[in-house]
N, C-alpha and C positions, 0 to 999 in steps of 0.2 A: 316234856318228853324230848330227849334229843334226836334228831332227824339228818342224816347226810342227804344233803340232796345233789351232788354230784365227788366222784372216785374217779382220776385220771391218774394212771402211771407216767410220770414224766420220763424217768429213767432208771435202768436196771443193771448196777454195776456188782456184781455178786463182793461181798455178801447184802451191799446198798442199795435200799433202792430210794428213790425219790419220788413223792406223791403231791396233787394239790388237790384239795378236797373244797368244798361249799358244802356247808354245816349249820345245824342252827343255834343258839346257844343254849350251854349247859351240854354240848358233846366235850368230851374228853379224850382229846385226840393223843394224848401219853398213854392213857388207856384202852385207846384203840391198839396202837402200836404193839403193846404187851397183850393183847386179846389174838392179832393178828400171829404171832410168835407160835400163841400155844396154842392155834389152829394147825398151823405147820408144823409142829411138834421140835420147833429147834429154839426158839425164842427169840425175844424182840427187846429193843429198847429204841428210846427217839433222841436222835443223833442233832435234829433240829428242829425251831417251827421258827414260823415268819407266817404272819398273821399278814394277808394282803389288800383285807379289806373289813371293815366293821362299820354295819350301819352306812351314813354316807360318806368316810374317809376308805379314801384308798390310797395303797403305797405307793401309786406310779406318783399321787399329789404329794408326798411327803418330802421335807427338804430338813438337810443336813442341820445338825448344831451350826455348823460352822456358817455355813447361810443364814441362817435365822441370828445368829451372832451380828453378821457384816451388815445385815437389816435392821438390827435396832440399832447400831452404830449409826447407820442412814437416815434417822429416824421413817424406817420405809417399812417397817415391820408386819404392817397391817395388811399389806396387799399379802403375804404369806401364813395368814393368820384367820381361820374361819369365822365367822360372827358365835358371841357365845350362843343364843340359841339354835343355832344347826343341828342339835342332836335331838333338841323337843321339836320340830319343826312339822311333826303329825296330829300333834296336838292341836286340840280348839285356840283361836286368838279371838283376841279383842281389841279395840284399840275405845281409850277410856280419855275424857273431856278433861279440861285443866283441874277439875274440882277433886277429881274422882284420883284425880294424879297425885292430886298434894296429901289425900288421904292415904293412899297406897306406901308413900314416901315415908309416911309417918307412922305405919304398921296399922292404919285402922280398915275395918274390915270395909264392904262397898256392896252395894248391890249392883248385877248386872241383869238390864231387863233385854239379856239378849235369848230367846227360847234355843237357838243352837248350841249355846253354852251350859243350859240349864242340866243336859242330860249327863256330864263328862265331872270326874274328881278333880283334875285340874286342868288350867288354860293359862298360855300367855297371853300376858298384857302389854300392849303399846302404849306410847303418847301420842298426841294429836299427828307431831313432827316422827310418825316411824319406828323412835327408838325403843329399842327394846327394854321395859321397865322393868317387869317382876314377872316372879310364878304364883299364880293365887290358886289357892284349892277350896272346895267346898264345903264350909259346915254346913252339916244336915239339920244339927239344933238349932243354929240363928238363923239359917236358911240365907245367910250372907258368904261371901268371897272374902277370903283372907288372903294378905298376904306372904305366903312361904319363903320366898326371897324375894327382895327387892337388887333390880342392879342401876344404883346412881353413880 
């Protein structure tokens, strides 16, 4: 169900105006636009969006092609670069022993006797050193951890 949870009129230059909304997703803010139209009775279309935030990226942190170019050139790229898990980061973790590592690595599945993990379809996994290894999810038939991706 899509939900706006905040409507601000930035600006109102007739026939234009400018809006910033907070939404949740699956709103359709082109279809707002053309809904808003034939509320008014003269119609609408949407002249632009700029998406300014998603999850935990926002625009104010966003940096140019041309930055992000001069940064791998530097090899410095990484400080302008989020770790890949940032987006699963609500997710159950784990962090799995050297044994458990070299199975994961190798696509075989692994038991985790951890009960916080036990209730969740998927979790990230660590190595002993932090880094971020794979995504496991849970078969219900083997009652084992697989893993969905691994990142070596």
């Amino acid at each position: 169900k899509a939900q706006i949870y905040s409507l601000n009129l930035l600006n109102f230059t007739p026939p234009v105006i400018t809006i910033e909304m907070e939404c949740s997703k699956g709103t359709y803010v082109r279809s707002l636009a053309n809904d808003l139209g034939e509320m008014l009775g003269c119609g609408a279309c949407m002249q632009g969006l700029v998406r300014i935030k998603y999850g935990p990226f926002n625009i104010e942190e966003a940096v140019s092609v041309v930055e992000l170019k001069e940064a791998f050139c530097n090899k410095d790229w990484r400080r302008l670069v989020y770790p890949i898990d940032t987006v699963i980061r609500h997710w159950a973790s784990i962090t799995v022993g050297n044994e458990q590592e070299r199975d994961i690595k190798n696509g075989v599945s692994i038991i985790l006797e951890n009960d916080s993990i036990a209730c969740t379809e998927k979790c990230r996994a660590y190595s002993n050193d932090g880094s971020f290894l794979a995504i496991l999810f849970f078969d219900q038939e083997t009652g084992l951890w697989q893993p969905q991706k691994v990142f070596t």
